[in-house]
mmCIF file as Biopython writes it, N, C-alpha, C and O atoms, coordinates in Angstrom:
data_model
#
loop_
_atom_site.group_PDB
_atom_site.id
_atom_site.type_symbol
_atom_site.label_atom_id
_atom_site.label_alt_id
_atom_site.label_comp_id
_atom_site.label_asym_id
_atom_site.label_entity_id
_atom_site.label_seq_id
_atom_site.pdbx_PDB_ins_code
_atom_site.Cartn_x
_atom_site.Cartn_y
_atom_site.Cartn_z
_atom_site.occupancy
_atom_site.B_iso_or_equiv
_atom_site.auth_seq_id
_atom_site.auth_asym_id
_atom_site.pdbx_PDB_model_num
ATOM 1   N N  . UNK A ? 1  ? -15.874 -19.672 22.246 1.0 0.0 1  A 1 
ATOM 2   C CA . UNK A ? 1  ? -16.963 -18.835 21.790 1.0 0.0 1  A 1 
ATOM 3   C C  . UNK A ? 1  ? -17.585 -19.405 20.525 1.0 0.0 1  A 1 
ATOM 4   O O  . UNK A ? 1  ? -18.795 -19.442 20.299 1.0 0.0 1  A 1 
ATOM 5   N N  . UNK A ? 2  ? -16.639 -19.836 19.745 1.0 0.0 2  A 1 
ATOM 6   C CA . UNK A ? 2  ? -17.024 -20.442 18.171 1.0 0.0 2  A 1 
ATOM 7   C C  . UNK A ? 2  ? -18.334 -21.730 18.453 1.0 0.0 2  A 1 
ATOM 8   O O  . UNK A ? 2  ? -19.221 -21.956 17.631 1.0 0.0 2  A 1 
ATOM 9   N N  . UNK A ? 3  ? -18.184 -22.474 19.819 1.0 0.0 3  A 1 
ATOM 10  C CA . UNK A ? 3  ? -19.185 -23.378 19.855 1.0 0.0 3  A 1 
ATOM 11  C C  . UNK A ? 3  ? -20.433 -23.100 20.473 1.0 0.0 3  A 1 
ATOM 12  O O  . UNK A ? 3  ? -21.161 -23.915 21.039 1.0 0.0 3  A 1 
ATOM 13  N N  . UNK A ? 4  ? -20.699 -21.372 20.251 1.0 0.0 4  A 1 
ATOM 14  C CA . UNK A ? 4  ? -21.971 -21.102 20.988 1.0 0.0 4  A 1 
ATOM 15  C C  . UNK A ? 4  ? -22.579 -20.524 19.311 1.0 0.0 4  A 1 
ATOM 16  O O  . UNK A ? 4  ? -23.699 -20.024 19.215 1.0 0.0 4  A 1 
ATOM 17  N N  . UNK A ? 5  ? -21.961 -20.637 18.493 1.0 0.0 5  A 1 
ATOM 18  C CA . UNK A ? 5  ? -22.391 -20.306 16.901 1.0 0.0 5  A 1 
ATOM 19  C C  . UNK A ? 5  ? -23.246 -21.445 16.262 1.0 0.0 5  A 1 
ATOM 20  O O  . UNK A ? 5  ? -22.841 -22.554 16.613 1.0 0.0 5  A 1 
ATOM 21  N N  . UNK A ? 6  ? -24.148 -21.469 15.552 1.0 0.0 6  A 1 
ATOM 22  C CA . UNK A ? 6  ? -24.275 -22.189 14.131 1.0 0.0 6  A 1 
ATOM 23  C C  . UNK A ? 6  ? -23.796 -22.243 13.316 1.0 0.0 6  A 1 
ATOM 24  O O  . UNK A ? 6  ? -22.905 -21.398 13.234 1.0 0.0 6  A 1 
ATOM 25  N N  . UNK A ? 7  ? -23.897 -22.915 12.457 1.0 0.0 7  A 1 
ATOM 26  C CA . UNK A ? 7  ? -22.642 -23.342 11.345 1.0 0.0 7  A 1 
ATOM 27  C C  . UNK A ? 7  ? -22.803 -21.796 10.425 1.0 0.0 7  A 1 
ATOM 28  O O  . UNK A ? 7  ? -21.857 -21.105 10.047 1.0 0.0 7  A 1 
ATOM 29  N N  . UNK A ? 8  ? -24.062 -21.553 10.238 1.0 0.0 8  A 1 
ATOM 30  C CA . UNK A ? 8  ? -23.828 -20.025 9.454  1.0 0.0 8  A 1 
ATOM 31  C C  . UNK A ? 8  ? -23.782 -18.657 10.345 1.0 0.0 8  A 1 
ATOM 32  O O  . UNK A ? 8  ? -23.779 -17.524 9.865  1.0 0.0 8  A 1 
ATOM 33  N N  . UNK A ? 9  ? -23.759 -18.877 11.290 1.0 0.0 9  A 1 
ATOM 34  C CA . UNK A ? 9  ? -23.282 -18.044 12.015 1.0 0.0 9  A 1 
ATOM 35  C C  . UNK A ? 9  ? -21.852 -18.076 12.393 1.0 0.0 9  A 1 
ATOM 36  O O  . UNK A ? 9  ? -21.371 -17.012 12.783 1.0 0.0 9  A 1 
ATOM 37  N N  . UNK A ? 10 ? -20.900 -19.386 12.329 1.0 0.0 10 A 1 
ATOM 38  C CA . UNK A ? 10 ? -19.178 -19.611 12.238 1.0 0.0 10 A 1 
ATOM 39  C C  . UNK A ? 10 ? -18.583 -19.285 10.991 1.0 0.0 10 A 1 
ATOM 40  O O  . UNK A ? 10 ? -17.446 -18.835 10.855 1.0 0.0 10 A 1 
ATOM 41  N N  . UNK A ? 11 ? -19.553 -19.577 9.915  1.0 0.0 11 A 1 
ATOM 42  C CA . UNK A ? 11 ? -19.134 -18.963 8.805  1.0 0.0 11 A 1 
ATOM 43  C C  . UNK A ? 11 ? -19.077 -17.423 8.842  1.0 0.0 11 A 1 
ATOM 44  O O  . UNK A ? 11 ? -18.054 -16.851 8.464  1.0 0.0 11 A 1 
ATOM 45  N N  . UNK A ? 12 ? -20.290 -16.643 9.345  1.0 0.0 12 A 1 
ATOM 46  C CA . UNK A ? 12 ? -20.068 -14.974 8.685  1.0 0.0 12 A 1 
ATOM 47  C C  . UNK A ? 12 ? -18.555 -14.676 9.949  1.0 0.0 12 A 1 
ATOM 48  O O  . UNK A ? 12 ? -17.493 -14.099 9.718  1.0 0.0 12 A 1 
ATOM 49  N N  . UNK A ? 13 ? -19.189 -15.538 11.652 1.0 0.0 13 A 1 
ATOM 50  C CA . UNK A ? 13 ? -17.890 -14.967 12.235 1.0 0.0 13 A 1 
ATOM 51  C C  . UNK A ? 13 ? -16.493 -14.823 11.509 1.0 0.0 13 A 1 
ATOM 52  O O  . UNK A ? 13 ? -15.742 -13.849 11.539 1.0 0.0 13 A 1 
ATOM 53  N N  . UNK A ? 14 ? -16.259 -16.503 10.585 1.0 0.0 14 A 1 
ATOM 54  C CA . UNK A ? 14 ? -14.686 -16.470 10.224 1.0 0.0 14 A 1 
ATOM 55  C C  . UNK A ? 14 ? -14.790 -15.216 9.230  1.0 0.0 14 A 1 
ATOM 56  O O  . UNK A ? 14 ? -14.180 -14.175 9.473  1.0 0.0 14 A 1 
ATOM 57  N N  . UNK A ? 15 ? -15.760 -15.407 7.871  1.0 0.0 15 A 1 
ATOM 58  C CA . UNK A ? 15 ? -15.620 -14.217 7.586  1.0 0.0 15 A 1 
ATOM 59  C C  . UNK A ? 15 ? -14.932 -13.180 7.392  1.0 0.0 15 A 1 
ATOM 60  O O  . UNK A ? 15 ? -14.123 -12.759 6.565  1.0 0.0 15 A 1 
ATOM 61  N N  . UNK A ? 16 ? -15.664 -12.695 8.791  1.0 0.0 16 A 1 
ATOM 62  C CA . UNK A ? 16 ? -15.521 -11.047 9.306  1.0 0.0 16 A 1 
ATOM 63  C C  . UNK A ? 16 ? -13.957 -11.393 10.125 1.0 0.0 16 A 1 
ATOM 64  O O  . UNK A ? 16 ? -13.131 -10.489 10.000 1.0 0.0 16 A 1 
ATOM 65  N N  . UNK A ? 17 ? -13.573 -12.452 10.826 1.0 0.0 17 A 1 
ATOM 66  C CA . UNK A ? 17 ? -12.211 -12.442 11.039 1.0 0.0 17 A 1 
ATOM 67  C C  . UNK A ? 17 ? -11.220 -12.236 9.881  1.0 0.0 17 A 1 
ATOM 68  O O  . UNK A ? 17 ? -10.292 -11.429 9.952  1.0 0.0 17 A 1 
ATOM 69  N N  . UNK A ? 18 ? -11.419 -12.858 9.018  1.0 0.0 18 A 1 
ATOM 70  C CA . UNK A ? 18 ? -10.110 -13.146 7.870  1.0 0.0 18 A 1 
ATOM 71  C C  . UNK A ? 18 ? -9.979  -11.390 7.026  1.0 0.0 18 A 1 
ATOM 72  O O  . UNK A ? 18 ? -8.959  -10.914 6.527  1.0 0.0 18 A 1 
ATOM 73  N N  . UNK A ? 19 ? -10.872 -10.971 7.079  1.0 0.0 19 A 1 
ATOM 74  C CA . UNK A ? 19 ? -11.097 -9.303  6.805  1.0 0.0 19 A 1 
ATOM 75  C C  . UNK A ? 19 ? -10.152 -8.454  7.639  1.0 0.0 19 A 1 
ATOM 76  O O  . UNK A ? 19 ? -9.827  -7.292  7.397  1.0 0.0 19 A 1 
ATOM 77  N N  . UNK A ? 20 ? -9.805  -9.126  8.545  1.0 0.0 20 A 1 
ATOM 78  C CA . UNK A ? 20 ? -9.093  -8.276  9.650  1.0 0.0 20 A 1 
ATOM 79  C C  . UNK A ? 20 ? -9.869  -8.116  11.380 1.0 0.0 20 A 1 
ATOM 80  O O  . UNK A ? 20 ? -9.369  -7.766  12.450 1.0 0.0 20 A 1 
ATOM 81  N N  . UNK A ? 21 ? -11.071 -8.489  11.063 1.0 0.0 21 A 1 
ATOM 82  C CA . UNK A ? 21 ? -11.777 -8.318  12.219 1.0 0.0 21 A 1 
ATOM 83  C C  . UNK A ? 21 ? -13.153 -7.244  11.982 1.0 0.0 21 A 1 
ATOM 84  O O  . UNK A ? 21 ? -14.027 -7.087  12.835 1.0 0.0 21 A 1 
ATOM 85  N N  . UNK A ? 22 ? -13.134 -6.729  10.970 1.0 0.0 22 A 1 
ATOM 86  C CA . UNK A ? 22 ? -13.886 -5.772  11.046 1.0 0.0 22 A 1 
ATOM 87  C C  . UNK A ? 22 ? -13.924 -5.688  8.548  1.0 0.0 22 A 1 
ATOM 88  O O  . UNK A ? 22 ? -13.104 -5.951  7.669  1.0 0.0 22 A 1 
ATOM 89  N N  . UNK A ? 23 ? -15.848 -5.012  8.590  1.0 0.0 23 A 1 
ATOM 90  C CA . UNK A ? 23 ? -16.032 -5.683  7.383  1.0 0.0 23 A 1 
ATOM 91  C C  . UNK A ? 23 ? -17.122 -4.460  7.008  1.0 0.0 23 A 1 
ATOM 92  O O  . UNK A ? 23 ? -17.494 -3.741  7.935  1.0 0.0 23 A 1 
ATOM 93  N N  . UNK A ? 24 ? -17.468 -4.300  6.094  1.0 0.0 24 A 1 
ATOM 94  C CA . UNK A ? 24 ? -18.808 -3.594  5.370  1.0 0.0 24 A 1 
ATOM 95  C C  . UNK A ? 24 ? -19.826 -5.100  5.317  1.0 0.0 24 A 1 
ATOM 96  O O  . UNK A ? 24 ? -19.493 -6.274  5.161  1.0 0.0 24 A 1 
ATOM 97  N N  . UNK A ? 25 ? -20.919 -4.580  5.482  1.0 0.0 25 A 1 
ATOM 98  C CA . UNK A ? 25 ? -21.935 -5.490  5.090  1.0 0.0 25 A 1 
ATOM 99  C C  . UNK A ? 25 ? -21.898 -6.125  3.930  1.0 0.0 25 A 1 
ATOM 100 O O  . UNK A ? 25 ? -21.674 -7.304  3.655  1.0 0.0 25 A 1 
ATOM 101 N N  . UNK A ? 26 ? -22.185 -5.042  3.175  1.0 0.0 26 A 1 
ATOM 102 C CA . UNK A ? 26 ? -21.991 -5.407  1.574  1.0 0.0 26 A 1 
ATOM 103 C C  . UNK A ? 26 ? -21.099 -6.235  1.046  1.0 0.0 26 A 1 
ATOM 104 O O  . UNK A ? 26 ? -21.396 -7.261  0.434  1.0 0.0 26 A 1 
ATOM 105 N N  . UNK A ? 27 ? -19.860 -5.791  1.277  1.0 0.0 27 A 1 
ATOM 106 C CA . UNK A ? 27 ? -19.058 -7.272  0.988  1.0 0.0 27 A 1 
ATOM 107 C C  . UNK A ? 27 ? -18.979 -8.226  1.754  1.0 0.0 27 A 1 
ATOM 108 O O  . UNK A ? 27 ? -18.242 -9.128  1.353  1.0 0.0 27 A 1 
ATOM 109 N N  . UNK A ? 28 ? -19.488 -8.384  2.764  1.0 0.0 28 A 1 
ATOM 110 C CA . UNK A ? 28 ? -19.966 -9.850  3.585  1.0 0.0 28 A 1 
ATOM 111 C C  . UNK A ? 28 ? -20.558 -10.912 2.755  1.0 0.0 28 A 1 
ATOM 112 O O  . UNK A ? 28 ? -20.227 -12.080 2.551  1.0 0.0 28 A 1 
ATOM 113 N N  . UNK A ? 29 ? -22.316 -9.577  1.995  1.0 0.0 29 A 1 
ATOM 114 C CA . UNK A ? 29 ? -22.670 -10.454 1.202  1.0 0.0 29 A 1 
ATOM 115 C C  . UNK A ? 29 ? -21.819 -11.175 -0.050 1.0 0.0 29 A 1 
ATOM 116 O O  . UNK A ? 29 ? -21.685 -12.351 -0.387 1.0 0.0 29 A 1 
ATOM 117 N N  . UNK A ? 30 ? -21.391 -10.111 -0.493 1.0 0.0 30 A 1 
ATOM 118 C CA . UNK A ? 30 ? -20.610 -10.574 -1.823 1.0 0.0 30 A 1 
ATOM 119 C C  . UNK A ? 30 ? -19.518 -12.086 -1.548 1.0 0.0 30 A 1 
ATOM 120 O O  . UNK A ? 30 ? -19.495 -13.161 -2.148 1.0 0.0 30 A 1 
ATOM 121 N N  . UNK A ? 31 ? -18.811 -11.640 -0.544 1.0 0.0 31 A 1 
ATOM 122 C CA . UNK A ? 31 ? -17.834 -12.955 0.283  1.0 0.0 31 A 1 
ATOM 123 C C  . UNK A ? 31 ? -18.102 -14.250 0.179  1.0 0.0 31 A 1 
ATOM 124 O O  . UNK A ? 31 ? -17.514 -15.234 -0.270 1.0 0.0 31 A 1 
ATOM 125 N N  . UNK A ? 32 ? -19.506 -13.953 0.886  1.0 0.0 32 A 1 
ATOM 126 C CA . UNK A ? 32 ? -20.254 -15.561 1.465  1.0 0.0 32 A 1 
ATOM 127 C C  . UNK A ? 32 ? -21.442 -16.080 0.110  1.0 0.0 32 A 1 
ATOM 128 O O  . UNK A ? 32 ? -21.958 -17.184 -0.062 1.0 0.0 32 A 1 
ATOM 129 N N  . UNK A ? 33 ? -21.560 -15.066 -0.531 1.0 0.0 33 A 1 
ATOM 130 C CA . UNK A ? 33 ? -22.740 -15.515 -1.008 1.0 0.0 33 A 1 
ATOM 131 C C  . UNK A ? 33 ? -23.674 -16.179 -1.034 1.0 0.0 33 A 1 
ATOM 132 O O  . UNK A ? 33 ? -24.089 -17.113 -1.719 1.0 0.0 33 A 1 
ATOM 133 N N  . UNK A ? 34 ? -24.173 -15.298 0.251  1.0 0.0 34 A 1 
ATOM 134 C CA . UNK A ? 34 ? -25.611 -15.347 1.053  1.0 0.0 34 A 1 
ATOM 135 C C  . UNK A ? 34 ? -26.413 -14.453 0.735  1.0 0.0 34 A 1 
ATOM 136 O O  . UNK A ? 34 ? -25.905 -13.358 0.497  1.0 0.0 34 A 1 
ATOM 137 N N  . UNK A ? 35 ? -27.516 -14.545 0.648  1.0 0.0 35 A 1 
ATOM 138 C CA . UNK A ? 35 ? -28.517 -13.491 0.316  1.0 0.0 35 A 1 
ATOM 139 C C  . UNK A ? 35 ? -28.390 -12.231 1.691  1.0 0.0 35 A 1 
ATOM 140 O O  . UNK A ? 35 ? -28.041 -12.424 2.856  1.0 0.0 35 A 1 
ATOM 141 N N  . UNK A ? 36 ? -28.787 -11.040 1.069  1.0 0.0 36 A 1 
ATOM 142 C CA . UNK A ? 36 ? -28.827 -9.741  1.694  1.0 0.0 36 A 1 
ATOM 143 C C  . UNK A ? 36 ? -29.388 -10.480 3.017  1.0 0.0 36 A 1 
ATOM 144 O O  . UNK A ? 36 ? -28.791 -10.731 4.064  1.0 0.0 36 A 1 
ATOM 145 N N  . UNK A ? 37 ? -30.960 -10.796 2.578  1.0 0.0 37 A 1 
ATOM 146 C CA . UNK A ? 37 ? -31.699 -10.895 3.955  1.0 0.0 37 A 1 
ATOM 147 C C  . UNK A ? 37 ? -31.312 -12.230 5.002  1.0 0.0 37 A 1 
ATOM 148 O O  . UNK A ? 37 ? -31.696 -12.410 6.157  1.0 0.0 37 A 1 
ATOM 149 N N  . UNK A ? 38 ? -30.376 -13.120 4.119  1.0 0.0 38 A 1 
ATOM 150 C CA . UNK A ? 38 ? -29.663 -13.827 5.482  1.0 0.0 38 A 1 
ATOM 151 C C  . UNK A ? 38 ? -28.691 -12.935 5.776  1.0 0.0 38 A 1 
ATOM 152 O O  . UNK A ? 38 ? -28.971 -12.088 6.626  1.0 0.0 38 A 1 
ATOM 153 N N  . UNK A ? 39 ? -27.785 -12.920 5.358  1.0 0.0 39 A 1 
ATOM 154 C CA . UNK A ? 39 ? -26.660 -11.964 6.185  1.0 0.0 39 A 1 
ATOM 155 C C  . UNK A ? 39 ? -27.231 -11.075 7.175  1.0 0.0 39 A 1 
ATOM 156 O O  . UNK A ? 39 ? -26.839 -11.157 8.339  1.0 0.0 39 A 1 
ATOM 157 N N  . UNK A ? 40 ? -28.292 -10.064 6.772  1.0 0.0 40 A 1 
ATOM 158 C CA . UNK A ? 40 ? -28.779 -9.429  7.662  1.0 0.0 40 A 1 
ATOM 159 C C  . UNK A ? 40 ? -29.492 -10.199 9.030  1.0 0.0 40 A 1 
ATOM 160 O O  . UNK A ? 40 ? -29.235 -9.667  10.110 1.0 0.0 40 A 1 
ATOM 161 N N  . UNK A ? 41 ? -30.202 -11.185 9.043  1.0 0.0 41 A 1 
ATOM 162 C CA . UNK A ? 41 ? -30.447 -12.170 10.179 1.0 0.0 41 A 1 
ATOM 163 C C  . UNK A ? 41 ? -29.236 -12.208 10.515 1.0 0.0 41 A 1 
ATOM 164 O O  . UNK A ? 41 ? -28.943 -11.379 11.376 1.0 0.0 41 A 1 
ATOM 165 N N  . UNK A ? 42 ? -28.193 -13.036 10.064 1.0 0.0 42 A 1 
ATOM 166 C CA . UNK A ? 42 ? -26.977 -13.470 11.252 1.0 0.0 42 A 1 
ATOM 167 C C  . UNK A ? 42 ? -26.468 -12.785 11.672 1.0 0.0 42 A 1 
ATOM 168 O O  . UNK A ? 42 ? -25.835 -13.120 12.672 1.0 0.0 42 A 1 
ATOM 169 N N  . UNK A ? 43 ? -26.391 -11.419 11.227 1.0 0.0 43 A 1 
ATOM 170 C CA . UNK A ? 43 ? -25.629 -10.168 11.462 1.0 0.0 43 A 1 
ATOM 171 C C  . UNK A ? 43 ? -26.341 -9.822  12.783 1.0 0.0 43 A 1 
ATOM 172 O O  . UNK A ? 43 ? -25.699 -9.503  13.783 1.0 0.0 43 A 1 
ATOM 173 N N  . UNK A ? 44 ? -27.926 -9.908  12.758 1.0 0.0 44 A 1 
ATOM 174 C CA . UNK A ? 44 ? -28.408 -9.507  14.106 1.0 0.0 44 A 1 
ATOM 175 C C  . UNK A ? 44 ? -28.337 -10.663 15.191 1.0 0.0 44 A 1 
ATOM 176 O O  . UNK A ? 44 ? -28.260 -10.303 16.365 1.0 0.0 44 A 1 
ATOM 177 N N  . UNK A ? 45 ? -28.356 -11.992 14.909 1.0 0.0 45 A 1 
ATOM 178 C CA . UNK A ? 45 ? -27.890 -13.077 15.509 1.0 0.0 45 A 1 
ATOM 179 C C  . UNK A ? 45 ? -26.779 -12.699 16.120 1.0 0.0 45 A 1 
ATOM 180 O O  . UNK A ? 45 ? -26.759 -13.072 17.293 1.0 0.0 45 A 1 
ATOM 181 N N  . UNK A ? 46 ? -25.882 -12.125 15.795 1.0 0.0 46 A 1 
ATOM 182 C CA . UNK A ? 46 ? -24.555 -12.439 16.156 1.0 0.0 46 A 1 
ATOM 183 C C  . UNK A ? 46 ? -24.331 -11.322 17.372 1.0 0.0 46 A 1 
ATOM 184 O O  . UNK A ? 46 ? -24.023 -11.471 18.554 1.0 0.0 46 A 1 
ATOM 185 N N  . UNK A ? 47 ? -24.618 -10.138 16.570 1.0 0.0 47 A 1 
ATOM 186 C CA . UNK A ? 47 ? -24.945 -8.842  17.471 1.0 0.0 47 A 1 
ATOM 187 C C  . UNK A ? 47 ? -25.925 -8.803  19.204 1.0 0.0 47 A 1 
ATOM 188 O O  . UNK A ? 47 ? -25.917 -7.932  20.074 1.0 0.0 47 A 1 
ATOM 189 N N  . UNK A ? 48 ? -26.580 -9.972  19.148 1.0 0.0 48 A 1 
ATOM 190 C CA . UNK A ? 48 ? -27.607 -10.011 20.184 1.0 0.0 48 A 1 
ATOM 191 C C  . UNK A ? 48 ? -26.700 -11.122 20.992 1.0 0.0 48 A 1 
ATOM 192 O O  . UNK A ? 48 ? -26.899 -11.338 22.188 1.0 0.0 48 A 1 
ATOM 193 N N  . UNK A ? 49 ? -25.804 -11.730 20.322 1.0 0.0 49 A 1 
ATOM 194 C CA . UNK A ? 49 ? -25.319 -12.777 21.121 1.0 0.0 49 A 1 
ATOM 195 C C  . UNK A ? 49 ? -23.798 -12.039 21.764 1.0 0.0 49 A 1 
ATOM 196 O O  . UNK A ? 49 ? -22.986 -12.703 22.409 1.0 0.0 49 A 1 
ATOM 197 N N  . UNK A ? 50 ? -23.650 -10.810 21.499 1.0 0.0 50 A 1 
ATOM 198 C CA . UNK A ? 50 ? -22.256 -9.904  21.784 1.0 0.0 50 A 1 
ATOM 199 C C  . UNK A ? 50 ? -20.942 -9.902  21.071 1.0 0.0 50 A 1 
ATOM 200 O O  . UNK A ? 50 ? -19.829 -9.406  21.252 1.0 0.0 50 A 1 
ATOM 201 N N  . UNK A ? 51 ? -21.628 -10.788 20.040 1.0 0.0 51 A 1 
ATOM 202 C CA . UNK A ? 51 ? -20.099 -11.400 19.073 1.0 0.0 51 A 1 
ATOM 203 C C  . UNK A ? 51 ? -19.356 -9.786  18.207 1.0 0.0 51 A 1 
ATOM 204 O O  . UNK A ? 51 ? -18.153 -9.527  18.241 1.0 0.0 51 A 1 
ATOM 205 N N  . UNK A ? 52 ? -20.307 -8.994  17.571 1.0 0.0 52 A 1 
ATOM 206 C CA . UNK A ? 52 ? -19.815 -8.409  16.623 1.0 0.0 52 A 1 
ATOM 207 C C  . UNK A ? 52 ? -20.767 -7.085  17.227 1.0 0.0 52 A 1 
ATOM 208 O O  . UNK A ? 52 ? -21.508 -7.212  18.201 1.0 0.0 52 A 1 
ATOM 209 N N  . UNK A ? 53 ? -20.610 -5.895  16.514 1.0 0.0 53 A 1 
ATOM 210 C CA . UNK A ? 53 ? -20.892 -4.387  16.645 1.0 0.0 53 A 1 
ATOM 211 C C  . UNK A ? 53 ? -21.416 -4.011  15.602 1.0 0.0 53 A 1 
ATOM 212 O O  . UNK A ? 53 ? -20.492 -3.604  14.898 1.0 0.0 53 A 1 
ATOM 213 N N  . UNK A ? 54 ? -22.650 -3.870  14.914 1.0 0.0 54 A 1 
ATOM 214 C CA . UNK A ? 54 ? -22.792 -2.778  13.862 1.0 0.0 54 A 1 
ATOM 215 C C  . UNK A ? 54 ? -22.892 -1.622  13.916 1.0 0.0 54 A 1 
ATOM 216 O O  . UNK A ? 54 ? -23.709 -1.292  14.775 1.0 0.0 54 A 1 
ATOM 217 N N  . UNK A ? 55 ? -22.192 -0.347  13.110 1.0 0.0 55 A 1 
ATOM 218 C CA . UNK A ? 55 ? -22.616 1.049   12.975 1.0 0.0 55 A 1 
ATOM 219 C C  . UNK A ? 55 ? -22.646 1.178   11.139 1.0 0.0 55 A 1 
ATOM 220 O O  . UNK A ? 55 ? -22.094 0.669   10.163 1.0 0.0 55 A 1 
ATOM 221 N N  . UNK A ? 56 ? -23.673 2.206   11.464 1.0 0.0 56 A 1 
ATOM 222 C CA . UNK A ? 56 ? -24.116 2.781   9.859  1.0 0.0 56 A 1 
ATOM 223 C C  . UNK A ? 56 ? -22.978 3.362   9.086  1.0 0.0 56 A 1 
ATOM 224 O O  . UNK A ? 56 ? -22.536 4.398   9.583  1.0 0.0 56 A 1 
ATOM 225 N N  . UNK A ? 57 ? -22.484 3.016   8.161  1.0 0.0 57 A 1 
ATOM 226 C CA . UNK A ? 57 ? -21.379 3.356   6.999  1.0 0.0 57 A 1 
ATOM 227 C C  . UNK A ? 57 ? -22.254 3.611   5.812  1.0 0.0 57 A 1 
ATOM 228 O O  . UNK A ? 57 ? -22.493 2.649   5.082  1.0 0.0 57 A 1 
ATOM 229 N N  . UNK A ? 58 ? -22.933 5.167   5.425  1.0 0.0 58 A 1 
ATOM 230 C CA . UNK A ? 58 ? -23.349 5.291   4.137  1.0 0.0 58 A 1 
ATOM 231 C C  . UNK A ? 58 ? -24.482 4.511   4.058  1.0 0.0 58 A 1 
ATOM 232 O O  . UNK A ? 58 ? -25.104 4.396   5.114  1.0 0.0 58 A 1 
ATOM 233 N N  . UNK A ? 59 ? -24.959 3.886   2.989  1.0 0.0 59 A 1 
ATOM 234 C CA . UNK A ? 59 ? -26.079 2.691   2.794  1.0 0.0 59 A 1 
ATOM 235 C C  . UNK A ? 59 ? -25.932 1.697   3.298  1.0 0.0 59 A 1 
ATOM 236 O O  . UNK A ? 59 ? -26.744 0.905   2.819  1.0 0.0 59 A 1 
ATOM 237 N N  . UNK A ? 60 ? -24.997 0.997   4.444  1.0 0.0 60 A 1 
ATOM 238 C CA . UNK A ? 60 ? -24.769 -0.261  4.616  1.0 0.0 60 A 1 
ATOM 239 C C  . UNK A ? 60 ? -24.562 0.060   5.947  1.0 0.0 60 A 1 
ATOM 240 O O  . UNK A ? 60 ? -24.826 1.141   6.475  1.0 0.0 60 A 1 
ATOM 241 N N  . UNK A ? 61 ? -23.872 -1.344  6.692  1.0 0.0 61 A 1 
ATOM 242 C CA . UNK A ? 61 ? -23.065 -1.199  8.224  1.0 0.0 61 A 1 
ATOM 243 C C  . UNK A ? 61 ? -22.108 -1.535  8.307  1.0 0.0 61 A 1 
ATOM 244 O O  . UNK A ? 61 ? -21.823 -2.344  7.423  1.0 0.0 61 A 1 
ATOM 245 N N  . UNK A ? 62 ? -21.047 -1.244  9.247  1.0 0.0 62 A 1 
ATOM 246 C CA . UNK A ? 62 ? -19.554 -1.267  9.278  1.0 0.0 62 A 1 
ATOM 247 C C  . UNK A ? 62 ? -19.422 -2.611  10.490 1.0 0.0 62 A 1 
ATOM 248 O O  . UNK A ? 62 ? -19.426 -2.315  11.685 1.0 0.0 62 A 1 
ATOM 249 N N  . UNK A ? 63 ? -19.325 -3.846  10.117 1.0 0.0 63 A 1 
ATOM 250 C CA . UNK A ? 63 ? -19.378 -4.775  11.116 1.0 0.0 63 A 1 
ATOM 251 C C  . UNK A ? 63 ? -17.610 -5.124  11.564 1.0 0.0 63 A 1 
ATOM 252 O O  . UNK A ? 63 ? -16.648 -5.319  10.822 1.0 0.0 63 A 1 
ATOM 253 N N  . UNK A ? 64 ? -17.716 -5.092  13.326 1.0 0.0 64 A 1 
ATOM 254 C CA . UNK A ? 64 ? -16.951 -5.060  13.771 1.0 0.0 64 A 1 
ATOM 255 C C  . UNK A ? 64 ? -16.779 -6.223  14.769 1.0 0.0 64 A 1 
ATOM 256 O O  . UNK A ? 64 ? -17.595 -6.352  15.682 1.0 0.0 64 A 1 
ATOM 257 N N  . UNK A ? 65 ? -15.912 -6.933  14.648 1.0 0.0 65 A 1 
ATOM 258 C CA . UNK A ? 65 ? -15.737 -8.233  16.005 1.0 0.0 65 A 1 
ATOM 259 C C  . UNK A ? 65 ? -15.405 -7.463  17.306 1.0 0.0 65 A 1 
ATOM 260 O O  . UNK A ? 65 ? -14.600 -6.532  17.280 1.0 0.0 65 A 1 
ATOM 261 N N  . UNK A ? 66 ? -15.998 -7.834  18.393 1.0 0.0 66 A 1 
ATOM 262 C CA . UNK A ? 66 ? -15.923 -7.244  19.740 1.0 0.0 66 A 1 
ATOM 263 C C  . UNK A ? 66 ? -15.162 -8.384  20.123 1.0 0.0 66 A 1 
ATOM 264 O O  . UNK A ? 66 ? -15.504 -9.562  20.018 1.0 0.0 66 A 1 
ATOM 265 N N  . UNK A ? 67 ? -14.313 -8.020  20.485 1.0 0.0 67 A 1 
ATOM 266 C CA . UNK A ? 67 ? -12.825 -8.892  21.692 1.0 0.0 67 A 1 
ATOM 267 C C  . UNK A ? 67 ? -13.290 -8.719  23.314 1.0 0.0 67 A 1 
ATOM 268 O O  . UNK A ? 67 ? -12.730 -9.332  24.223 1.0 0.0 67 A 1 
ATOM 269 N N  . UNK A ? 68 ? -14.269 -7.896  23.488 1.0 0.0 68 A 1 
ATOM 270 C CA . UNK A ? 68 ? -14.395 -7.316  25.542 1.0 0.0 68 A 1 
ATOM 271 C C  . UNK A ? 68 ? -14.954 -8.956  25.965 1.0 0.0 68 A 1 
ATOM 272 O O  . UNK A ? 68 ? -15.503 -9.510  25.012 1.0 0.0 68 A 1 
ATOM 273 N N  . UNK A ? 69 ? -14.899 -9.645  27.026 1.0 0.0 69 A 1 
ATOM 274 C CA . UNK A ? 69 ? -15.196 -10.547 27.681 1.0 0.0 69 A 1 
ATOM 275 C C  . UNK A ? 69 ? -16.778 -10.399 28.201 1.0 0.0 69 A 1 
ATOM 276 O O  . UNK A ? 69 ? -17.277 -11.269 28.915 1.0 0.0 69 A 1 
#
């Protein structure tokens, strides 16, 4: 799966793995230190490609790695 990523898109994946699998936005940014509005692109990158799940947590989103095939 990792070789259907871009390099900043393997980055937020590992990321959000080493978190446990699952992450707040907000500290994504803080993590990677990437700007808001990239994170937010790869975040929807990633989401359109079936990699990860967002739901709304408060002001931010609760990003989640999807394991389903």
């Amino acid at each position: 799966m990792l070789r259907l990523l871009t390099g900043d898109e393997r980055t937020m994946f590992k990321t959000i793995m080493d978190s446990g699998g699952e992450d707040l936005q907000k500290d994504l940014i803080l993590r990677t230190r990437m700007s808001n509005a990239k994170v937010s692109r790869l975040l929807d990158k990633l989401e359109e490609k079936g990699v990860i799940s967002k739901e709304r947590h408060g002001s931010t989103n609760r990003i989640k790695i999807r394991l389903e095939p």
